[in-house]
Each structure stands twice: as C-alpha cells, then as structure tokens.
C-alpha positions as CSV (number, residue, x, y, z in Angstrom):
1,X,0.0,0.0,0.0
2,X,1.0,3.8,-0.6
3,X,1.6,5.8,2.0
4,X,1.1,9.1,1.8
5,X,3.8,11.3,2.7
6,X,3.6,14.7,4.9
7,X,4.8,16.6,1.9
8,X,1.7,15.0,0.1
9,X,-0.7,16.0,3.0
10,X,0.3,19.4,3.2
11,X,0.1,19.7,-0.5
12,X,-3.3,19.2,-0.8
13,X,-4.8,21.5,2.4
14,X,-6.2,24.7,1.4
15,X,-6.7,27.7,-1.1
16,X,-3.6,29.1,-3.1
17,X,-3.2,32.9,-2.9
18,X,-3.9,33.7,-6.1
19,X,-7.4,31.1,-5.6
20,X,-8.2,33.2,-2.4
21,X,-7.6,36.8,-4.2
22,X,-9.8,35.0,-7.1
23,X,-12.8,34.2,-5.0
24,X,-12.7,38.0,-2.7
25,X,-12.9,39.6,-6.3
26,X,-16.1,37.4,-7.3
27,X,-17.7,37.9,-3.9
28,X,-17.1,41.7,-4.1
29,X,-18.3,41.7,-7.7
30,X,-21.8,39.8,-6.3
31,X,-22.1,42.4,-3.6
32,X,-21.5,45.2,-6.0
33,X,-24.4,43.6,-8.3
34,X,-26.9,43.0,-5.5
35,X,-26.1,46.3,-3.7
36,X,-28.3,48.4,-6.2
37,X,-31.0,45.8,-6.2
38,X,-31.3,45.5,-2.3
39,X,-31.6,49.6,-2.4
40,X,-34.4,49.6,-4.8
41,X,-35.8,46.6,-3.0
42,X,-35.8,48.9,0.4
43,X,-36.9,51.8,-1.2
44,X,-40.1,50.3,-2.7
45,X,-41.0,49.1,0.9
46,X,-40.4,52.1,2.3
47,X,-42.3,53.8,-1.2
48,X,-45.5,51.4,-0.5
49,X,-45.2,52.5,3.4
50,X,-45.5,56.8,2.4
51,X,-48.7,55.7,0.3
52,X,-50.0,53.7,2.5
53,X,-49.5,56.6,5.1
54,X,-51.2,59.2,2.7
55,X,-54.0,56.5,1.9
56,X,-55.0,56.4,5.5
57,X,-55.2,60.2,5.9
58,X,-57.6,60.1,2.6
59,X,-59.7,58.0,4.6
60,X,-59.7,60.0,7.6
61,X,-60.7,62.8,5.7
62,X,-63.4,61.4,3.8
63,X,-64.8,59.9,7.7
64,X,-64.5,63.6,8.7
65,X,-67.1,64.2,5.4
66,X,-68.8,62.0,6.6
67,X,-69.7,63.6,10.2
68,X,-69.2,67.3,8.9
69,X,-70.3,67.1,5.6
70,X,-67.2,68.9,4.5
71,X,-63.2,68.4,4.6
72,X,-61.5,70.3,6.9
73,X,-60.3,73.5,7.3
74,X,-56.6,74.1,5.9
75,X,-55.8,76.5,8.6
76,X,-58.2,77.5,11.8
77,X,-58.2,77.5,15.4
78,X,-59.2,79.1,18.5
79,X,-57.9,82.9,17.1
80,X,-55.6,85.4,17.8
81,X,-55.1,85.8,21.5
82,X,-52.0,87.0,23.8
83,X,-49.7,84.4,24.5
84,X,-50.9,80.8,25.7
85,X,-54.5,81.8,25.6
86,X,-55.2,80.5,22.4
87,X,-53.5,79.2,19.0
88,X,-53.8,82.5,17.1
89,X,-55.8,80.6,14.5
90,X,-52.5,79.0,13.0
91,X,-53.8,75.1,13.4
92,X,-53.6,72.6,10.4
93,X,-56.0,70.6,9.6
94,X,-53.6,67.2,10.5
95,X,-55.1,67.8,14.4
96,X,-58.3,67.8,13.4
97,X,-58.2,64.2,11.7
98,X,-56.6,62.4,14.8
99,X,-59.9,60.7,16.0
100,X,-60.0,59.3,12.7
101,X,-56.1,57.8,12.9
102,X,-56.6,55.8,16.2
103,X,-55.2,58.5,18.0
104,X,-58.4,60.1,19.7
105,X,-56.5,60.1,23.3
106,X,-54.4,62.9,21.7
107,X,-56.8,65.0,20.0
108,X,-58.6,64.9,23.3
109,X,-55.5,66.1,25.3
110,X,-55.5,68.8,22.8
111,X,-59.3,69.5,22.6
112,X,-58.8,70.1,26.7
113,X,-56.9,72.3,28.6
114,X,-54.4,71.3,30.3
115,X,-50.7,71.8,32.1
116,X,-47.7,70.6,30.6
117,X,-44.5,71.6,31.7
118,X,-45.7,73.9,34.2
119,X,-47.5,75.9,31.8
120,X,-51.5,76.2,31.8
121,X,-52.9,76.2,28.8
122,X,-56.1,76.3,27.4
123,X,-58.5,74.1,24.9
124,X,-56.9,73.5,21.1
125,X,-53.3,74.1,22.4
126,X,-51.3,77.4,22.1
127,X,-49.5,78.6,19.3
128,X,-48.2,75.7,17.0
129,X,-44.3,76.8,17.2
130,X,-44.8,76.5,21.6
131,X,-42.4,73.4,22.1
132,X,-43.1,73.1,25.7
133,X,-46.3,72.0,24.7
134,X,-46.1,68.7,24.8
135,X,-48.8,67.7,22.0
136,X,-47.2,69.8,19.8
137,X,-44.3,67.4,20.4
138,X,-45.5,64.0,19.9
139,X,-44.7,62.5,16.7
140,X,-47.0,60.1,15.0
141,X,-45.5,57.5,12.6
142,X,-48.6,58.2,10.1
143,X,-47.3,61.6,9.5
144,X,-43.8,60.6,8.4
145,X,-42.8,59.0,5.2
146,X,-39.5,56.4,5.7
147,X,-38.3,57.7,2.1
148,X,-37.5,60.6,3.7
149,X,-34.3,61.5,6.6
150,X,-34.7,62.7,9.6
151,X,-34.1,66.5,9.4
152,X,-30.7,67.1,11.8
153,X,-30.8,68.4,14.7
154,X,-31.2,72.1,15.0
155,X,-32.8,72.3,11.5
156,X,-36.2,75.0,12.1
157,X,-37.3,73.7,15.4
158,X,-36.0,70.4,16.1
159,X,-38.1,70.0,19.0
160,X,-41.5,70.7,17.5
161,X,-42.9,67.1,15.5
162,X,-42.6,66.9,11.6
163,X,-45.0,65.9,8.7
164,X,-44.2,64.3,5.0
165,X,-47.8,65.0,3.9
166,X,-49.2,68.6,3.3
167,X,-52.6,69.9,2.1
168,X,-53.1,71.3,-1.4
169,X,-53.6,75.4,-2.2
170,X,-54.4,75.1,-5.7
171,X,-52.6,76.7,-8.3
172,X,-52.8,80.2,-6.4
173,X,-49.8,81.3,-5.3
174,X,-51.3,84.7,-3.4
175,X,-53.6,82.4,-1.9
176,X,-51.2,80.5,0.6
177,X,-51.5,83.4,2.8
178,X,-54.7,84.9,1.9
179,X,-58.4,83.3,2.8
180,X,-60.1,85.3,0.1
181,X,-58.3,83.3,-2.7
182,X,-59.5,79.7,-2.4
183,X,-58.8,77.8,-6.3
184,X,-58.2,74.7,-4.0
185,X,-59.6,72.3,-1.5
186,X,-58.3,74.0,1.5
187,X,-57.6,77.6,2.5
188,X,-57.7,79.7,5.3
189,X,-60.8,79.7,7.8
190,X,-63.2,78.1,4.7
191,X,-64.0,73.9,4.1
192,X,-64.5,72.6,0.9
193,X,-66.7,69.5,0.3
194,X,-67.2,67.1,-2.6
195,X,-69.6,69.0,-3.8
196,X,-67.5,71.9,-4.2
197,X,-65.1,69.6,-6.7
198,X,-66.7,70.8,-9.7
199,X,-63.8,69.5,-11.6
200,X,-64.5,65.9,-10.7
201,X,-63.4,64.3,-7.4
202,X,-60.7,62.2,-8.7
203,X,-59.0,65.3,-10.8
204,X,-58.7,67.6,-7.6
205,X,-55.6,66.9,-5.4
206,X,-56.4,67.0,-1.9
207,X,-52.7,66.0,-0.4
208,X,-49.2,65.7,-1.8
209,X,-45.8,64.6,-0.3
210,X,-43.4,67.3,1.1
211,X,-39.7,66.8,2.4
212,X,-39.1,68.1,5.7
213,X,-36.3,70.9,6.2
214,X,-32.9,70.0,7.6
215,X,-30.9,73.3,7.1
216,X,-28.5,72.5,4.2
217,X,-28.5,74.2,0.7
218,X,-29.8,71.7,-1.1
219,X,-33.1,72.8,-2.5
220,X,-35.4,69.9,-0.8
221,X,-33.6,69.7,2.0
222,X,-32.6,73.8,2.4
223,X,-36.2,75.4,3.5
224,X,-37.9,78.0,1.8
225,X,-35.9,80.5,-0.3
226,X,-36.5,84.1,0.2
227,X,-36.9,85.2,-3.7
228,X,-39.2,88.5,-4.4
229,X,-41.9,88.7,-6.9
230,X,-42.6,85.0,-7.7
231,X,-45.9,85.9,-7.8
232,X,-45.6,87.5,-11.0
233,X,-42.9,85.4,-12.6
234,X,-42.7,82.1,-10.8
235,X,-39.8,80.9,-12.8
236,X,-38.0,83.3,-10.7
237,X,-38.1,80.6,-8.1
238,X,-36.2,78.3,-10.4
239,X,-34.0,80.5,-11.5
240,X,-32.6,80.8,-7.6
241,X,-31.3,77.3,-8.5
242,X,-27.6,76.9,-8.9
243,X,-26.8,76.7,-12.9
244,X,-23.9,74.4,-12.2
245,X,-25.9,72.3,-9.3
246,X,-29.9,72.3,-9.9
247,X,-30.4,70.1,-6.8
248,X,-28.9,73.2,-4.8
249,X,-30.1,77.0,-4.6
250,X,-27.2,79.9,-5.8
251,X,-25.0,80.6,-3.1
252,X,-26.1,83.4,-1.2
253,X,-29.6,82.8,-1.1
254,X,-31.4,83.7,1.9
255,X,-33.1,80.6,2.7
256,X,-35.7,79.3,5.8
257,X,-36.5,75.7,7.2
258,X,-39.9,75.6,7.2
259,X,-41.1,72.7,4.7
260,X,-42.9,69.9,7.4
261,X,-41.0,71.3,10.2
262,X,-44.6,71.5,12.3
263,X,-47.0,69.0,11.7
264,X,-49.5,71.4,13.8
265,X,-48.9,74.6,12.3
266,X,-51.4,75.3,9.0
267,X,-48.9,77.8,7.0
268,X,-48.8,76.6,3.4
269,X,-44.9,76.7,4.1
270,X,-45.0,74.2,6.9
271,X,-47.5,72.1,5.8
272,X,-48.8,72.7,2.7
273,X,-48.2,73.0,-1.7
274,X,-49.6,74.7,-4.5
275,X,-49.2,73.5,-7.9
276,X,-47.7,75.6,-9.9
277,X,-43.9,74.1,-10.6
278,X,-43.7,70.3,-10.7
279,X,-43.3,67.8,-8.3
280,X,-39.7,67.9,-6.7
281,X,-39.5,71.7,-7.8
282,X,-37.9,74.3,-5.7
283,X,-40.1,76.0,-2.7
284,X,-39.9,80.0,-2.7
285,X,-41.4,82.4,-0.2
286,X,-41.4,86.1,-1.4
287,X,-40.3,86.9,2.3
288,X,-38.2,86.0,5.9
289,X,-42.0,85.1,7.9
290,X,-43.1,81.6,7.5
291,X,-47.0,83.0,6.9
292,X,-46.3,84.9,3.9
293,X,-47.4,83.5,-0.1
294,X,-45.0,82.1,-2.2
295,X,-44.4,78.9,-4.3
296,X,-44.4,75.9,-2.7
297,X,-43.7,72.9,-4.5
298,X,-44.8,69.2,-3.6
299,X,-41.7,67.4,-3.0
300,X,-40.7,63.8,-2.3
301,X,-37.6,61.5,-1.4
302,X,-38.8,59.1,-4.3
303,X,-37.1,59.2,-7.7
304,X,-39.0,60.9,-10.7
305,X,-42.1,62.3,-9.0
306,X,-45.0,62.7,-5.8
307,X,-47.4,60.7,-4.4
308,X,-50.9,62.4,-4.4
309,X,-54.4,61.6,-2.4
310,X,-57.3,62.9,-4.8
311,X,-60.3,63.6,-3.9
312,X,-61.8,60.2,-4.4
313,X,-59.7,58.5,-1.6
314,X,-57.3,57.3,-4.4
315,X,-53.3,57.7,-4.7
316,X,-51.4,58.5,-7.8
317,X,-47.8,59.0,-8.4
318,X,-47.2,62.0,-10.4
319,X,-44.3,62.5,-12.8
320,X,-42.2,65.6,-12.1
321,X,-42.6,65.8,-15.7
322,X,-45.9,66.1,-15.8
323,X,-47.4,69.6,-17.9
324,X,-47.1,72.8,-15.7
325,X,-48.1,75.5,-18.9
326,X,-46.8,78.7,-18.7
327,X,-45.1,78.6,-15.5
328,X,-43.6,81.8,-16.1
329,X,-47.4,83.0,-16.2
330,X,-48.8,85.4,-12.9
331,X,-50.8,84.4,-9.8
332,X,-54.3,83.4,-11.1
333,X,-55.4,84.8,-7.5
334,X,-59.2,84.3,-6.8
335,X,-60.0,84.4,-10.6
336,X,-62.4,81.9,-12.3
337,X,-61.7,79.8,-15.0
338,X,-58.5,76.7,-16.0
339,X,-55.9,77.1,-14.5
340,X,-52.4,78.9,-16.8
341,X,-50.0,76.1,-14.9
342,X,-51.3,73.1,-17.1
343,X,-52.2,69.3,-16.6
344,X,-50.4,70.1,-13.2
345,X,-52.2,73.1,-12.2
346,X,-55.9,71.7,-13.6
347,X,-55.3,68.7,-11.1
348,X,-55.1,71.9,-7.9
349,X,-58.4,74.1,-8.7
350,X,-61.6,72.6,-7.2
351,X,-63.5,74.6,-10.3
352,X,-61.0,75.9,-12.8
353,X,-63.5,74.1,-15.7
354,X,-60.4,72.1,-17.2
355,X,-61.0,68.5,-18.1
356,X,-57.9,66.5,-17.0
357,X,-56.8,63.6,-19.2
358,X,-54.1,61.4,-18.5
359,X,-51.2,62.0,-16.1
C-alpha cells in the first residue's frame, strides 16, 4: 500500500493565494451587483409604506365628510389671542383628523386644557411653534414618510414634530396666505366638500408629499428660499437654482426651514403646496415670515415624482414631468376659469373648468 507522505498532505490543504484573491474579487463583484438591487428593494418598501401613510389620511378625511359634511379647514383654530390663551388661528388641519387615525387620546389632550410643563394652557393648544407643549411634540409614525431622513438636529425647530404630507392650495400662489383666494380644496378659515369639486373628485388633489427641512443648501432639503416677486414670474423661483448644481439654490440665497417642520402649524410653508412648478421643484417664499405667499412645491424622497391623495380617496404617483403651462405666467389669484399652470395646475383648482386627461 502507498503511503502518503507529509509533503503529500500538506500539499493538498487549502486555497492558493492567487485562488483566495480569485474568489474575494467574485464575492465583491456579487455584492456590487446585489447592492443596487437591495436599495431599490428597500426603497419600494419604504415607497409602499408613504402611500400607505397618505392613503389612510384620505380615509380620515373622507370619515370627517362624513360627520361634517365637509373636509376640513386648511388653517383654523381658537384665534388670535395673547400668548398661551389660544393658537392665534394658525392650526392645520392634521389635528383635526386624529380621532379618525386611532389616536383620539391625543386629540382629546389637545381639545382640553391642560398643564404641561408647568404651563396652563387652554382648549386646542397654544400657538403651534410653543415646544413646551407637549402635544405639539409627539410624533406620530402616520405623519412621516420612511423615504424621507430625519431633518438634523437644530434644523427650524428640532423639538416641534414633523409631517411628510401637506394639504393642497391650488394653483394660487397669493392664496397661501390669503383666505379670500380659495382655487383649492383647503384655505384659510373656509371647508371645501365634494360638492364643491366641480372639476371631478378624482381630478382635484387633496394632499401631496413634502420633504421636511434639515438646514443644508440643497433645495429639498434647504427650507424656503426668500426670492421677491414669484408671484408675477414664478420661474423666478427656479432661476434661484444653482446653474452648475440644480439640486442646490445659488450661493447666497437667503433661505428658511420651514417645509414639514410642524405638523400642527397650517402655514402653506409648513405644511402645505400649490401647484404651480412640478413635483420635486424648488419652494420659494417672497419673504423671511413663514406666513407669507410664495411657491411651494410638492416634494418627495422618491425618484422621478409625488405621491398624491385625490379627492376620491385614491393615490397617484405624479411624474415631475408632468405639464405645468406657462409657468412663467402670474398668480391666477381668486379668478375663475383653467388654470395657466397646465395638466399640473388643472389637477389643484376645485373649479377651474379644465378637463384632466391622463397624467
């Protein structure tokens, strides 16, 4: 019989260098293939999670219609009072829909006065930026899209709760401050119904994604630039984009974080969008306080567009593609008729008289 020799035996153990180097370079060429598709796999879940999110707060509002006969108001609230006597009239409508999101023990915390902190204050909460008011604090999963970071800390007011999901202005631009202009489904001190959708339910945007502020210049991310007479020419807005970055405003422009930096607080800069420029387009206020008009865009984490809630209850994604008109075109303000801002625009007036095809 042969016997096998220790030179033999040691021979035959294990991997050759070059072998090992061999099988690291098709392990880190698997990685670098599956890589891409794990991301896409993630970001589809967390995709399906934001319109699932924005699904249920169709349904609360369309419960609300049920018991009020009317969606909500986009901003309302106890009035303007001295300091932690009331909410100055600045609440969104997100409160009001909290019985309907299984959270009734807060809306009844807010719907009662109370002490938090040390502080007294009174029924519906103070003012919406008052961070030692505990409410105003608590954030609720169903308000918050995944797609989207975490704004850092010290970004607006890091202490005050955040929203993804905003409520739609229409096409006006004028008409994110003021009550008398009203093109869309929610505006200051008024509710809308179904009834008042004289477009067709299911062409009238009642929600839209939003990407919360976290204080750097990139234009989603940056807040609200301060630009001057976008009302007139809101191209101007995009033209505050840097030409050799467009995912960035020019250096040197004054900018605010206010996009979903208070989930209470009903300024169309906090929580809210008009549609004038598409999807994932820049957000411009024509000046430095957070109540004034401006252009503010629907924006989203999500490649290529926005998910919408329309009036019927469903969701749509919308291409930041989609047709916006004239965008260099003025304010419409309160007048009747379609709307100058296109397929994009139509899909924002209640009863602009435009009939909406496919988008």
């Amino acid at each position: 019989m042969k016997q096998t020799t220790k030179e033999n035996r040691s021979s035959s153990k294990g991997f050759t260098l070059i072998e090992l180097l061999v099988v690291i370079a098709i392990i880190a060429i698997l990685i670098a293939l599956l890589l891409p598709a794990v991301q896409q796999a993630r970001e589809a879940a967390r995709r399906t999670q934001c319109k699932n999110n924005i699904k249920q707060l169709g349904l609360a509002l369309h419960n609300y219609h049920d018991v009020y006969g009317a969606f909500i108001f986009g901003k309302g609230g106890t009035g303007w009072h001295a300091a932690n006597t009331g909410n100055w009239g600045r609440l969104s409508g997100l409160p009001g829909l909290l019985p309907y999101l299984d959270n009734a023990p807060l809306y009844q915390q807010i719907t009662s006065a109370g002490t938090f902190n040390g502080t007294a204050y009174p029924a519906f909460g103070p003012e919406p930026w008052k961070s030692n008011y505990t409410p105003w604090r608590t954030q609720l999963s169903a308000f918050l899209c995944p797609s989207d970071s975490a704004p850092r800390q010290g970004a607006g007011n890091s202490n005050i709760a955040k929203t993804n999901y905003g409520f739609s202005n229409g096409d006006s631009i004028r008409g994110s401050q003021n009550s008398r202009i009203n093109r869309g489904m929610f505006a200051h001190s008024a509710t809308y119904g179904i009834r008042d959708a004289l477009d067709g339910s299911s062409n009238t945007i009642l929600m839209a994604e939003l990407v919360k502020a976290n204080g750097n210049g990139l234009f989603k991310l940056g807040g609200t630039a301060i630009i001057a007479n976008v009302d007139t020419d809101p191209t101007l807005c995009r033209a505050a984009l840097d030409p050799n970055d467009k995912n960035a405003f020019n250096t040197g422009t004054t900018m605010r974080n206010w996009s979903g930096d208070r989930w209470s607080d009903s300024n169309v800069s906090m929580t809210g969008f008009n549609t004038v420029l598409p999807p994932n387009g820049p957000r411009c206020s024509h000046n430095t306080w957070d109540g004034r008009w401006g252009v503010y865009s629907a924006q989203s984490r999500h490649t290529g567009g926005v998910q919408v809630l329309l009036g019927d209850g469903s969701v749509r994604f919308v291409s930041e593609n989609i047709d916006t008109g004239d965008a260099s075109t003025p304010d419409p303000g309160n007048n009747p008729g379609k709307s100058p801002y296109g397929v994009w625009g139509a899909l924002g007036t209640k009863n602009g008289g435009e009939t909406v095809g496919e988008f």
